[in-house]
C-alpha positions in Angstrom: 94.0 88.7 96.1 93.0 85.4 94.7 93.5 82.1 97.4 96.0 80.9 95.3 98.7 84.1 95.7 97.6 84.2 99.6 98.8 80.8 100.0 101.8 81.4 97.6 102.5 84.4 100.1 102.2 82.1 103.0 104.5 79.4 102.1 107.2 81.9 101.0 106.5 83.5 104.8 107.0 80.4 106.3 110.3 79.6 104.3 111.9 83.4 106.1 112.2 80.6 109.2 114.3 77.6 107.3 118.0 77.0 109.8 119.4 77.7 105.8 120.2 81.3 105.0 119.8 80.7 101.2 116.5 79.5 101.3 115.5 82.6 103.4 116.6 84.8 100.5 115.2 83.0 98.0 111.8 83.5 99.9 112.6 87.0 100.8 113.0 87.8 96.9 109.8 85.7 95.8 108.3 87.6 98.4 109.1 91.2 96.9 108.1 89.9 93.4 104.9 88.9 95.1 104.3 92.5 96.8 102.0 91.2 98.9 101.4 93.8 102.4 100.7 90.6 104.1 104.8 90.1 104.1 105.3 93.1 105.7 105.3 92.3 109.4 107.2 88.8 108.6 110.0 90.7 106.7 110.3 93.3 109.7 110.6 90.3 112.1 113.5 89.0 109.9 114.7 91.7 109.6 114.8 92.5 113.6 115.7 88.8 114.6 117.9 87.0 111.9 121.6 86.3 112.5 122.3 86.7 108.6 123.6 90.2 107.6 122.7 89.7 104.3 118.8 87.7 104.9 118.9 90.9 107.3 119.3 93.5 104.6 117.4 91.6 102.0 114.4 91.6 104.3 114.9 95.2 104.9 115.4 95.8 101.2 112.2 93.6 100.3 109.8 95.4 102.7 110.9 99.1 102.0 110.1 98.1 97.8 106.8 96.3 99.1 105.7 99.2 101.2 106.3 101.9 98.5 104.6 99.5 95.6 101.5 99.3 98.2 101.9 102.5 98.7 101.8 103.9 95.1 98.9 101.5 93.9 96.2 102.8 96.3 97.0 106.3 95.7 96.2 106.0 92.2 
């Protein structure tokens, strides 16, 4: 991936810790658009950790659909 996605991918990693549960879903979703594999571990921290139901299923959500696109592009 080019420098500019990775640090695309980071700042959207470092938004899953904003005290605002909106802006963690926001990040969560630019996150799966992204697809990056770099997100995974993040997501499953959220996912462990946040006090949101719904940032917790989104990050759950996000990583599965990350995990399977990653998953399908380098068996092809």
């Amino acid at each position: 991936m080019s420098s500019s996605v990775n640090r695309i991918v980071n700042y959207h990693i470092n938004r899953l810790k904003d005290k605002r549960p909106e802006v963690r879903l926001e990040a969560i979703r630019e996150l799966e658009l992204l697809a990056d594999p770099a997100a995974l571990e993040p997501l499953k921290i959220v996912f462990e950790n946040d006090s949101n139901t719904e940032v917790k299923k989104a990050a759950q959500s996000a990583g599965r659909s990350i995990f399977l696109k990653n998953q399908t592009a380098s068996s092809d």
